[in-house]
Backbone bond lengths (Angstrom), bond angles and torsions (degrees), N, CA, C in turn:
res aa  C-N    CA-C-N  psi(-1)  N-CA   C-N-CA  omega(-1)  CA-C   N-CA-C  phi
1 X - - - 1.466 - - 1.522 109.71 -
2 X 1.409 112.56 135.62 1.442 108.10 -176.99 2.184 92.64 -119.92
3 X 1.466 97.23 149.51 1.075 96.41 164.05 1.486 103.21 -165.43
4 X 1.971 103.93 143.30 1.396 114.56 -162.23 1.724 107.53 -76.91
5 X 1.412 113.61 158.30 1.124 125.53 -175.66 1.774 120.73 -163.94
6 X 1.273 105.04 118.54 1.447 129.82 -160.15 1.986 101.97 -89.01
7 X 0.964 140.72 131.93 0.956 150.22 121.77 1.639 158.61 -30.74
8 X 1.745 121.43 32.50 1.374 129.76 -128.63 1.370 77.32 -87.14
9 X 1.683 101.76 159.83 1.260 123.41 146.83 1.527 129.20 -119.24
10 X 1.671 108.74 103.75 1.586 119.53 -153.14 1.123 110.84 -67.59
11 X 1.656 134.81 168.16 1.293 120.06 172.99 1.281 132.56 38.48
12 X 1.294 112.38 32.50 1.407 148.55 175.64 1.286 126.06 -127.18
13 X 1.807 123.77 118.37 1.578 112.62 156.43 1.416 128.76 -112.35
14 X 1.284 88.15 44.88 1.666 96.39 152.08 2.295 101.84 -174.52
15 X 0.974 78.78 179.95 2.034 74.91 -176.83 1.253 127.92 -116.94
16 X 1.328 106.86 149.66 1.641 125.42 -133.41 1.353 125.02 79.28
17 X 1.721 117.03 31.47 1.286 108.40 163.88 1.356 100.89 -151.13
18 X 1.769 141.78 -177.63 1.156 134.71 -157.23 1.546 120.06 56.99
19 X 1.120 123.35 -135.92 1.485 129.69 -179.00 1.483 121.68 -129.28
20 X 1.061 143.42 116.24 1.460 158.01 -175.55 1.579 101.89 -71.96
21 X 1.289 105.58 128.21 1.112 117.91 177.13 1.936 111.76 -143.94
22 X 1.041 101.55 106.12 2.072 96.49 171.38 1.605 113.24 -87.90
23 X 1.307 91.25 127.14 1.525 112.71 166.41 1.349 124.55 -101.73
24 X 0.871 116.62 153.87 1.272 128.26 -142.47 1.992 123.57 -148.73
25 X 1.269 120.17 54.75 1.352 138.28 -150.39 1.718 96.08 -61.64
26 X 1.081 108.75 143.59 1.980 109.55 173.49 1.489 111.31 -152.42
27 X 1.025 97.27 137.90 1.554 106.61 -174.12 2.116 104.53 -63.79
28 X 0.881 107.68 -35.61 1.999 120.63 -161.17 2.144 96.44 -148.61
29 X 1.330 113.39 145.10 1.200 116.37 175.54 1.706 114.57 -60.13
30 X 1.313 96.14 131.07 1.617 97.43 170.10 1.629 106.38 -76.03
31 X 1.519 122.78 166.73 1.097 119.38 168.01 1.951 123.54 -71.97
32 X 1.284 102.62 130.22 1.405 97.98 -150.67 1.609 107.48 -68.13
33 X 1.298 143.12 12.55 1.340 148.54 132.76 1.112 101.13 -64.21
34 X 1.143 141.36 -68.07 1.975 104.86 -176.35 1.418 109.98 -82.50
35 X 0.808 132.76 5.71 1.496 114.68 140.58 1.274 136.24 -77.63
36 X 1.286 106.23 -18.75 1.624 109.03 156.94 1.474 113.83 -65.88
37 X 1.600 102.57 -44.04 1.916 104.42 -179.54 1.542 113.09 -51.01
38 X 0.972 102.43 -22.88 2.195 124.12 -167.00 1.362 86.32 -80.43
39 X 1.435 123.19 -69.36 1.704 108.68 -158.82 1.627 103.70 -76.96
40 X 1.158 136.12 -4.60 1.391 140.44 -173.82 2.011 101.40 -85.03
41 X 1.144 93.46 -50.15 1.239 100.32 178.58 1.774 125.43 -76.13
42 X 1.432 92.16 -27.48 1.628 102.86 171.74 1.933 102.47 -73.36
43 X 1.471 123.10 -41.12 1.059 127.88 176.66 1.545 119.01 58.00
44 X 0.912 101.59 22.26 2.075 94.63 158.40 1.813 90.24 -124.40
45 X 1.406 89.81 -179.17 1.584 112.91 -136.08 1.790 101.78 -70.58
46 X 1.206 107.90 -15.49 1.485 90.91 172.86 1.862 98.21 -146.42
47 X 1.311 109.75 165.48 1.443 108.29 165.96 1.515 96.53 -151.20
48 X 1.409 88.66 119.51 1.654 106.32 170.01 1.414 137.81 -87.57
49 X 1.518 124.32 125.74 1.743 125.11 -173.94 1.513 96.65 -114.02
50 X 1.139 94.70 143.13 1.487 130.79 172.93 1.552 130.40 -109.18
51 X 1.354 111.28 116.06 1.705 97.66 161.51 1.154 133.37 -115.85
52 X 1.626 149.44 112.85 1.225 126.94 -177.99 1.642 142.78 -44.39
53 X 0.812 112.45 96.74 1.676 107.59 -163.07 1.817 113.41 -92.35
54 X 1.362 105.13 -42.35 1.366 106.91 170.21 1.815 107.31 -144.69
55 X 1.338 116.25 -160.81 1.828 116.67 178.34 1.548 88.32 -73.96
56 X 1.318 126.75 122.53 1.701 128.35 149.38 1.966 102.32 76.64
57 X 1.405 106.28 38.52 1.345 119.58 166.33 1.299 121.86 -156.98
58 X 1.169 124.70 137.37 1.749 122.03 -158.62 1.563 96.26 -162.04
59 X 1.462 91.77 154.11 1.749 101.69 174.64 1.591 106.05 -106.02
60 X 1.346 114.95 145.65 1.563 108.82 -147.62 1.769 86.75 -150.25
61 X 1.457 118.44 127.57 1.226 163.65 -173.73 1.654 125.48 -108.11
62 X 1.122 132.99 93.46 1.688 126.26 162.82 1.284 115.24 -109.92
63 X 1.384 99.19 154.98 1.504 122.69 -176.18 1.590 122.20 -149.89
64 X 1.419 115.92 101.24 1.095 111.37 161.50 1.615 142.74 -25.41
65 X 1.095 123.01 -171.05 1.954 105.91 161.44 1.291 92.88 -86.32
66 X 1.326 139.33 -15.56 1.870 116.20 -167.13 1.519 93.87 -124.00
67 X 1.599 138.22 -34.09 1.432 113.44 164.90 1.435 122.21 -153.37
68 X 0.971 115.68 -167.98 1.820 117.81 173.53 1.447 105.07 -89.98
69 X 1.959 96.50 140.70 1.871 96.99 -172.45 1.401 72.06 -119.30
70 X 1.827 92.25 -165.81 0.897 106.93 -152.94 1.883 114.62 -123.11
71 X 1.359 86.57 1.90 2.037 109.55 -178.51 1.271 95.57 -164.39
72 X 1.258 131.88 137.98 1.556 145.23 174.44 1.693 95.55 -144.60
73 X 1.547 125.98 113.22 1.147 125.36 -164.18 1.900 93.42 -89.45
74 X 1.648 122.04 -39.06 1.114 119.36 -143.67 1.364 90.59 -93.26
75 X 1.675 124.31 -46.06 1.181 104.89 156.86 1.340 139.16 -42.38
76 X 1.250 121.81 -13.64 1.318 138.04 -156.36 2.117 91.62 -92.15
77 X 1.218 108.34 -74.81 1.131 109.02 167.83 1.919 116.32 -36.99
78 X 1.346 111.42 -62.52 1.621 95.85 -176.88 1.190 134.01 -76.42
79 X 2.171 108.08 6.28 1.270 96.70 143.52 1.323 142.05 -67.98
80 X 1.522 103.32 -35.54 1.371 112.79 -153.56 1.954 80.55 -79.32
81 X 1.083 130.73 -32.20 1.447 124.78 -177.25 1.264 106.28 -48.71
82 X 1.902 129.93 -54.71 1.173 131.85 169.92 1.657 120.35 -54.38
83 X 1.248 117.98 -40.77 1.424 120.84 161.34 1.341 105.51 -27.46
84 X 1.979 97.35 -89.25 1.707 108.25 -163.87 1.568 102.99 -76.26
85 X 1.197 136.00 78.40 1.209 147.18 178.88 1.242 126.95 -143.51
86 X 1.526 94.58 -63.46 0.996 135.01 -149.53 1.874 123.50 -134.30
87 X 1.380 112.45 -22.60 1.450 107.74 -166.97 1.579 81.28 -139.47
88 X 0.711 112.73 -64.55 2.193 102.04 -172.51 1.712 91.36 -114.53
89 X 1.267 133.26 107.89 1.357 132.58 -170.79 1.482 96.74 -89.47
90 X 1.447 114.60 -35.36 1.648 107.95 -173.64 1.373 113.48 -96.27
91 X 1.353 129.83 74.38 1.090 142.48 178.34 1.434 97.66 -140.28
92 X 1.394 99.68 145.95 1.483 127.91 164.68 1.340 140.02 -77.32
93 X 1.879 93.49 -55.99 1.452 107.10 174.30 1.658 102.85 -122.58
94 X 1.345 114.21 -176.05 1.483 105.64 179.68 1.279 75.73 -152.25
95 X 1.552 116.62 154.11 1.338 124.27 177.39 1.565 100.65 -134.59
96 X 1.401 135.90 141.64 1.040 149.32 -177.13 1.667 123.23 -120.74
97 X 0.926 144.57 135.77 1.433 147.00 179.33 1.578 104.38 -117.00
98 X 1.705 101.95 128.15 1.326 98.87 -177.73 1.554 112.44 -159.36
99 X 1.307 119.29 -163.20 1.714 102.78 -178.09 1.281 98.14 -58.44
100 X 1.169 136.59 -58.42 1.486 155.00 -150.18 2.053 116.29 -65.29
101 X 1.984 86.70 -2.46 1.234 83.67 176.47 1.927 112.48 95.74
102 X 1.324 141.62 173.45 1.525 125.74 -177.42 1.610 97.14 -89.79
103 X 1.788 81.59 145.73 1.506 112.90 -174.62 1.314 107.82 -104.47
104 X 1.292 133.77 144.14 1.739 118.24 166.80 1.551 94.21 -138.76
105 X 1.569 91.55 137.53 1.508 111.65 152.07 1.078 129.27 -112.48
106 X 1.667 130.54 129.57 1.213 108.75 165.34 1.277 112.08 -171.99
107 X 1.978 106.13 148.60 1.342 139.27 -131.56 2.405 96.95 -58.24
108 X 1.158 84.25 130.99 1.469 86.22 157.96 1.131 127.25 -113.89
109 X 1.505 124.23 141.72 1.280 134.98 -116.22 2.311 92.95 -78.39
110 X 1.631 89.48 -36.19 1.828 99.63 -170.37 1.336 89.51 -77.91
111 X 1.466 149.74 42.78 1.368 115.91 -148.38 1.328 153.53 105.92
112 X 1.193 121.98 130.03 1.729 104.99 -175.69 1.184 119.90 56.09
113 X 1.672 108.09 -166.72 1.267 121.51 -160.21 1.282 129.95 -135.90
114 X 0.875 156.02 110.39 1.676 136.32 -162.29 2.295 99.90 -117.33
115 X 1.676 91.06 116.01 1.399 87.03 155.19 1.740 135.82 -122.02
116 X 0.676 104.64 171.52 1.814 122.96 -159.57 1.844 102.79 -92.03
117 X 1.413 122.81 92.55 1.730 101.84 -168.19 1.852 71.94 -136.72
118 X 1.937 83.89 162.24 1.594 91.56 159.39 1.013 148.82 -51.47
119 X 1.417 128.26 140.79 1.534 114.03 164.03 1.260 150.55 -61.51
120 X 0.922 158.43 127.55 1.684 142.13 176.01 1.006 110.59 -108.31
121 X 1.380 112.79 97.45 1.263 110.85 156.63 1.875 137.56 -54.09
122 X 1.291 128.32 132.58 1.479 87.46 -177.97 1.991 94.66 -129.39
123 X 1.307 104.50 178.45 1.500 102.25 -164.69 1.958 85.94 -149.94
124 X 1.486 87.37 149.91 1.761 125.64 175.62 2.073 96.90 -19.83
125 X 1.188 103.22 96.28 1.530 118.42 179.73 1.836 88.24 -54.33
126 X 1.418 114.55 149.88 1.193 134.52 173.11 1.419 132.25 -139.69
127 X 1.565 115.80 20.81 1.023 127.13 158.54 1.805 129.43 -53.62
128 X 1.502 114.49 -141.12 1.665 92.98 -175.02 1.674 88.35 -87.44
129 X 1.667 106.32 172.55 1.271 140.63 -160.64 2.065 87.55 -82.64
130 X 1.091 136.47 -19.83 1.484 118.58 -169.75 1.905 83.23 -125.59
131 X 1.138 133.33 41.65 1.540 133.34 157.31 1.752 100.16 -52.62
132 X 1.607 108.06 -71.70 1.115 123.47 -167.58 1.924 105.23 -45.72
133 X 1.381 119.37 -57.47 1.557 109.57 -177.14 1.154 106.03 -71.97
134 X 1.294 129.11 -26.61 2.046 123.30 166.50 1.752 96.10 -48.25
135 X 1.064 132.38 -53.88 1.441 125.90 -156.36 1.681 107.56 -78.99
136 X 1.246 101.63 -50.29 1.602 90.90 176.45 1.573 126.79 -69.23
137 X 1.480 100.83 0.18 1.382 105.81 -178.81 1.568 104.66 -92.33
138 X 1.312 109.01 -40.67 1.553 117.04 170.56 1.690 102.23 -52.76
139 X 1.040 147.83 -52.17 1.158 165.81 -173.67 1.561 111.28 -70.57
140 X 0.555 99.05 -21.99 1.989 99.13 -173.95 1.612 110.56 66.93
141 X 1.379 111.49 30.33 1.495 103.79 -176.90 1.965 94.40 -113.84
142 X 1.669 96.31 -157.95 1.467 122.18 147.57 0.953 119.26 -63.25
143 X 1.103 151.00 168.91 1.522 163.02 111.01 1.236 112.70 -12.79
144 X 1.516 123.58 133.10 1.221 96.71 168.46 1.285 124.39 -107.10
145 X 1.378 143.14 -177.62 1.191 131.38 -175.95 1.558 135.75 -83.83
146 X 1.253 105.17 -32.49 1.983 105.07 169.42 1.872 92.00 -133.23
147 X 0.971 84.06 141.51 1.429 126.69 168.22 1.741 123.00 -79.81
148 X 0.935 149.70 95.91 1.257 126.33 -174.59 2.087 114.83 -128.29
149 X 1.174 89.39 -171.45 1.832 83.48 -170.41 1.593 108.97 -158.20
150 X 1.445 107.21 129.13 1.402 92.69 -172.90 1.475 90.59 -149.34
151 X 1.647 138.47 -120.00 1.339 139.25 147.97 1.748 128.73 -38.85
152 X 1.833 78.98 -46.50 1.489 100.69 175.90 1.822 109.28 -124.60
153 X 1.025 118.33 -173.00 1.283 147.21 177.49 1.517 142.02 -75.11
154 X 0.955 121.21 76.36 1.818 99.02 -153.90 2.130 102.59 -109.34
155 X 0.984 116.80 172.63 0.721 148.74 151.72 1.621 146.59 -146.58
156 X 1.420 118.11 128.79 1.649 122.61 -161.32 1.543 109.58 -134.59
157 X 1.340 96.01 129.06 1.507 135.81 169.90 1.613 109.93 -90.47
158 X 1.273 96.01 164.24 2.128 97.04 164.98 1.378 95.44 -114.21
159 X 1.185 142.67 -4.93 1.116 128.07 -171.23 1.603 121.24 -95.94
160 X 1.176 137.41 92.38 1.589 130.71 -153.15 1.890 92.46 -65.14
161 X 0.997 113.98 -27.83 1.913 117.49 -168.08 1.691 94.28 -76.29
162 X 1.106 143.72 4.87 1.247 143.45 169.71 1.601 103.41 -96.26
163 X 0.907 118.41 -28.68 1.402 130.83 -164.20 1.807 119.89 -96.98
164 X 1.609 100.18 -26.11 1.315 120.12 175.54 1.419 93.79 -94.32
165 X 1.673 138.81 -48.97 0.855 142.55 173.29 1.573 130.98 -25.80
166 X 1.478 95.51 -46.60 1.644 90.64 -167.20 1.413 119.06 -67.44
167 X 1.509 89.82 163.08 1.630 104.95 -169.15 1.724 117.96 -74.84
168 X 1.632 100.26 -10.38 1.355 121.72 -172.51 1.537 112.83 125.02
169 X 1.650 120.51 -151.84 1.106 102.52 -172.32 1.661 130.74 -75.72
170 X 1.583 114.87 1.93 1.469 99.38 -168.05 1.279 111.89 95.71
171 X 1.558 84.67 179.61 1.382 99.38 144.81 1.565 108.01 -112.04
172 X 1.077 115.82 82.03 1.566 120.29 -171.76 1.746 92.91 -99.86
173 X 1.325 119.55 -30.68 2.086 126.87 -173.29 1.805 90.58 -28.99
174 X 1.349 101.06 -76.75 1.032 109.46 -165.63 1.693 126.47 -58.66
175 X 0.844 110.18 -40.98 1.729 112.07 175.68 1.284 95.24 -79.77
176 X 1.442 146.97 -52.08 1.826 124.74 176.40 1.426 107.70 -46.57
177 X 1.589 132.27 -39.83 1.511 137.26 -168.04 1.642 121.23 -77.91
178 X 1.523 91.72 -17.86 1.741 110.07 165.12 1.382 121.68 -83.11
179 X 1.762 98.64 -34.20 1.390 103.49 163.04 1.262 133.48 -101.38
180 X 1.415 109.95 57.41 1.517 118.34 -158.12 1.446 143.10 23.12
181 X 1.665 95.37 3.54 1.558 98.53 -173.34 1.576 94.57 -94.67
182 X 1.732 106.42 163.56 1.130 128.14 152.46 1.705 143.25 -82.40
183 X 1.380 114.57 -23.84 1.069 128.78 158.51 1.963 137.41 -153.72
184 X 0.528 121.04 125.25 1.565 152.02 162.35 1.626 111.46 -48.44
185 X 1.761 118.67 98.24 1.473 119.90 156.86 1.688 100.11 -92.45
186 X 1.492 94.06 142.25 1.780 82.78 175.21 2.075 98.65 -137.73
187 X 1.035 104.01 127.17 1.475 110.26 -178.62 1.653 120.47 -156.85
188 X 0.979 81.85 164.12 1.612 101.66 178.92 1.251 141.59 -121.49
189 X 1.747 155.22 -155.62 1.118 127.18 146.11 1.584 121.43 -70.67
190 X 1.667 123.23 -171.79 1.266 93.84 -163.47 1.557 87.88 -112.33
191 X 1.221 107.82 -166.86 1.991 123.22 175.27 1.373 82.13 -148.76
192 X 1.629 87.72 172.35 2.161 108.57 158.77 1.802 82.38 71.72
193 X 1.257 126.46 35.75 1.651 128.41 168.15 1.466 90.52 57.24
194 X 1.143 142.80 57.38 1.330 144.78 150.98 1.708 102.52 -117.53
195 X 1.949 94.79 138.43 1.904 96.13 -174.34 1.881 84.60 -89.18
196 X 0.813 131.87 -31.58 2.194 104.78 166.31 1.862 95.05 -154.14
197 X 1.029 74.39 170.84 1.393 101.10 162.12 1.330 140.53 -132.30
198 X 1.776 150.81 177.85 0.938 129.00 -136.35 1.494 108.60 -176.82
199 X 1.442 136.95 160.44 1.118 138.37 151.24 1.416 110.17 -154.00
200 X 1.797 109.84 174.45 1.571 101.21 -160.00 1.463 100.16 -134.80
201 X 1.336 138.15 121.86 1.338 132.13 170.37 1.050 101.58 -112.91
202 X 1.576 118.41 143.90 1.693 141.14 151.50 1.302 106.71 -119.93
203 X 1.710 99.89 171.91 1.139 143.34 -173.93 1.532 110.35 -129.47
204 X 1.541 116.67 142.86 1.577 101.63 154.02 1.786 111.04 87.88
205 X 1.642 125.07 -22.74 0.931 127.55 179.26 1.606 123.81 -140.16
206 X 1.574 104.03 35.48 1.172 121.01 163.25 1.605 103.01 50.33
207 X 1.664 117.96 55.03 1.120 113.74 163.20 1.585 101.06 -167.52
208 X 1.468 111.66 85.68 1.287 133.11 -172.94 1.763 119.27 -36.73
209 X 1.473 95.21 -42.15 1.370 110.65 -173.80 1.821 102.73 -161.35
210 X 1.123 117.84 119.56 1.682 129.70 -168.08 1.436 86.72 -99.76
211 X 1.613 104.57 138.76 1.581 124.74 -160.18 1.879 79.53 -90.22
212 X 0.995 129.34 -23.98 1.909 101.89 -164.23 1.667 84.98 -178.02
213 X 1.795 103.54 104.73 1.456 116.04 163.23 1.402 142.47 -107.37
214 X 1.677 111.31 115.06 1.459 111.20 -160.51 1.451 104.77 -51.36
215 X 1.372 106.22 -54.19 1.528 133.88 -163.75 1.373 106.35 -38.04
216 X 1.836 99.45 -66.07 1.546 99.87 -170.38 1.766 117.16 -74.56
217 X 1.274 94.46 12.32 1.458 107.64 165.56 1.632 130.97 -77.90
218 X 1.501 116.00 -27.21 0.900 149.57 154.71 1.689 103.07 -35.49
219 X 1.006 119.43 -66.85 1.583 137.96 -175.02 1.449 93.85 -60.64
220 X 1.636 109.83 -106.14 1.059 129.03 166.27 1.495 117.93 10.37
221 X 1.304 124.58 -63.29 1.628 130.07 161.01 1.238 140.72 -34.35
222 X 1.471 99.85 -55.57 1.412 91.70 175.57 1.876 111.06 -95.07
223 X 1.074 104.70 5.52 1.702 100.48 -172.01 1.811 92.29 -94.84
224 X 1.095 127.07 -39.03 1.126 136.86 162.42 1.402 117.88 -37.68
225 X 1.705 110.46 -75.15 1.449 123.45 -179.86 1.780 112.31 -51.35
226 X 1.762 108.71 -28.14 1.431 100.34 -171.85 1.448 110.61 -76.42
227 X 1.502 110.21 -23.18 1.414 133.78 -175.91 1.387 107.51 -67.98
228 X 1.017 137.58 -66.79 1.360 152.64 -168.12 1.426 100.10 -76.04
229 X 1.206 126.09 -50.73 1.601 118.38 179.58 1.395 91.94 91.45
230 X 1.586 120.89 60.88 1.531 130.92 146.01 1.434 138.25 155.71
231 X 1.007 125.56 157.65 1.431 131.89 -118.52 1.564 119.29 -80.63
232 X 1.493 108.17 -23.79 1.306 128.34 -172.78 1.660 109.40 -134.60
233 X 0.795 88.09 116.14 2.179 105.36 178.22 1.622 114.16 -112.90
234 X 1.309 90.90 148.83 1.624 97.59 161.09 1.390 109.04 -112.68
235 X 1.144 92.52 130.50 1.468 98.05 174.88 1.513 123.16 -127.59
236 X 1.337 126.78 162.68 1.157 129.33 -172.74 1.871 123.31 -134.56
237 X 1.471 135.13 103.56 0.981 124.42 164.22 1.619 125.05 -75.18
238 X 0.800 87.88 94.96 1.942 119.88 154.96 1.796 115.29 -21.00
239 X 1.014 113.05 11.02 1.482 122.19 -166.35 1.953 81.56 -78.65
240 X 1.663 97.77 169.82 1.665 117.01 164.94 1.548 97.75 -63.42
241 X 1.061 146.58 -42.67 1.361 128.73 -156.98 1.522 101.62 -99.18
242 X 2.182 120.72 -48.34 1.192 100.95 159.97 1.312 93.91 108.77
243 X 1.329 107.49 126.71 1.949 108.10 174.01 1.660 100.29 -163.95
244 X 1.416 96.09 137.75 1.455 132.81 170.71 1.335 129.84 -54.42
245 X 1.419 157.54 42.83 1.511 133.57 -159.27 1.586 107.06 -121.27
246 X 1.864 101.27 154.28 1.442 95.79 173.11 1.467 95.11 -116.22
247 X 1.447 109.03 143.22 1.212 116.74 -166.05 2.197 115.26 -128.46
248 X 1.220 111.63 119.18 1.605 95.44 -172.52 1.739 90.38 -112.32
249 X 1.052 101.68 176.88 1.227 151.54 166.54 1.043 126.51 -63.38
250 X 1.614 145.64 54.12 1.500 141.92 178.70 1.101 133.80 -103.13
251 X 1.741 103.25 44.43 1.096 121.64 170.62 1.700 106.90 70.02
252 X 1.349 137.39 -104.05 1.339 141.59 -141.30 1.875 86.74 -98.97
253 X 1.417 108.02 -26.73 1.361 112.47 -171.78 1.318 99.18 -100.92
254 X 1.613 118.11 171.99 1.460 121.48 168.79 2.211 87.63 -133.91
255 X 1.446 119.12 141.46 0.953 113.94 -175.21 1.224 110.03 -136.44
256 X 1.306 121.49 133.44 1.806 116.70 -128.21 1.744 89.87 -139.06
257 X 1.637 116.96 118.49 1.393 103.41 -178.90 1.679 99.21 -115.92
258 X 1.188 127.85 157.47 1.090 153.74 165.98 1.868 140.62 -155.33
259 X 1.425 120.27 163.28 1.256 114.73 169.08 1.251 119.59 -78.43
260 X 1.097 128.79 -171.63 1.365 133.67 164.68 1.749 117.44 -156.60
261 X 1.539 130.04 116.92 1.180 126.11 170.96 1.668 143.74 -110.70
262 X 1.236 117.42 106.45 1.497 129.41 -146.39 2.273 81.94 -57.92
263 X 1.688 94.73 131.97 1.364 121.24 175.75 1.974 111.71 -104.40
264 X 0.823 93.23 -43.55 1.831 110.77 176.53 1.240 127.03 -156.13
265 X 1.267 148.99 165.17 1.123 157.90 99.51 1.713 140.22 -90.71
266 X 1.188 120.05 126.36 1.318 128.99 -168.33 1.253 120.52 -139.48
267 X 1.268 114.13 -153.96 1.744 125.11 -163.43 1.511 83.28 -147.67
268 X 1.858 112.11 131.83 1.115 127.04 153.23 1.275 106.09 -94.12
269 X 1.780 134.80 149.12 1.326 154.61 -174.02 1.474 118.69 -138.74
270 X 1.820 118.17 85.59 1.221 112.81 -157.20 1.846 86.86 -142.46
């Protein structure tokens, strides 16, 4: 069986920077063990499947190298990039159905892409009272100051140079796995004309630290926008490779724009 597969680089305008994501177009679902073997073997942080369902609508699937989540924002964008590219070029929006409920992408007019994903709200973390000095110790920083909890995990500093600073994840594995969580956003306000900035650690899904996250963008947005007092931010993840997005505020939605830059295309043979 051969099946084609594109190479994007998300939150990126040009390649080798932002976040890598492979897509992966299919006529009918593969069995979702070899599609895990596919994103394990593709090995960057997400690999995306597709099904055609109608003109400019598809059911859409990610998978880490170790499992299937449940929202992948950047993958999310370099499908719909391979879509309007490449498979329906005259389309506008692309709409997707997925665990997470419908996804839409669609083309902006200077450029890029802007999509439409949920919000996460998150609220005053309430785990034990020394969470916060477990983390900065894992981290080689300070402590940081609020704690919060929503889908995901956050933690916030004022200092954006703590945040550009780090060495990566730590040893944070272990203190998120004590504290039953799986992953860790950690940010601050922003500098360099950015309203914050950001980085993303996991556990558990063979992706130590994700170069540029739609998902934890979701969060990030509106706790940001309520903070700052407005609707649309630039923001910046702080990862080694580094990604670009402007992100507003739509209330129940969070709507997340970015570039995207084609890295390869090929033929898988399995």
């Amino acid at each position: 069986m051969k099946l084609n597969i594109w190479q994007v680089d998300a939150f990126a305008s040009r390649p080798l920077e932002g976040n890598p994501a492979a897509i992966v177009p299919l006529e009918s679902w593969l069995d979702a063990d070899l599609m895990q073997r596919i994103a394990a073997e593709n090995n960057v942080s997400e690999t995306a499947f597709f099904v055609r369902t109608a003109p400019g609508a598809y059911d859409l699937r990610w998978f880490t190298p170790q499992a299937e989540i449940d929202l992948c924002g950047h993958a999310t964008l370099a499908s719909a990039y391979v879509v309007s590219h490449s498979l329906e070029p005259d389309l506008e929006t692309v709409r997707f159905q997925t665990r997470s409920g419908e996804l839409t992408v669609t083309r902006e007019p200077g450029g890029g892409a802007r999509m439409s994903l949920p919000a996460d709200f998150v609220t005053p973390y309430d785990g034990p009272p020394d969470a916060a000095a477990r983390i900065g110790e894992a981290l080689g920083v300070a402590a940081p100051h609020t704690l919060l909890r929503g889908q995901k995990f956050m933690a916030v500093w004022d200092d954006p140079g703590i945040i550009r600073g780090l060495a990566g994840p730590g040893a944070i594995a272990p203190v998120l796995e004590a504290l039953g969580l799986w992953s860790l956003i950690v940010t601050a306000p922003g500098d360099r004309d950015y309203d914050f900035v950001s980085r993303f650690f996991s556990i558990g899904y063979g992706i130590p630290e994700d170069p540029v996250t739609g998902s934890a963008h979701c969060a990030l947005t509106p706790y940001w926008a309520k903070r700052l007092g407005k609707k649309t931010l630039k923001a910046r993840q702080a990862s080694p490779r580094g990604g670009d997005l402007i992100c507003t505020d739509d209330g129940a939605r969070t709507i997340i724009q970015g570039d995207c830059a084609l890295y390869l295309t090929g033929e898988i043979e399995i």
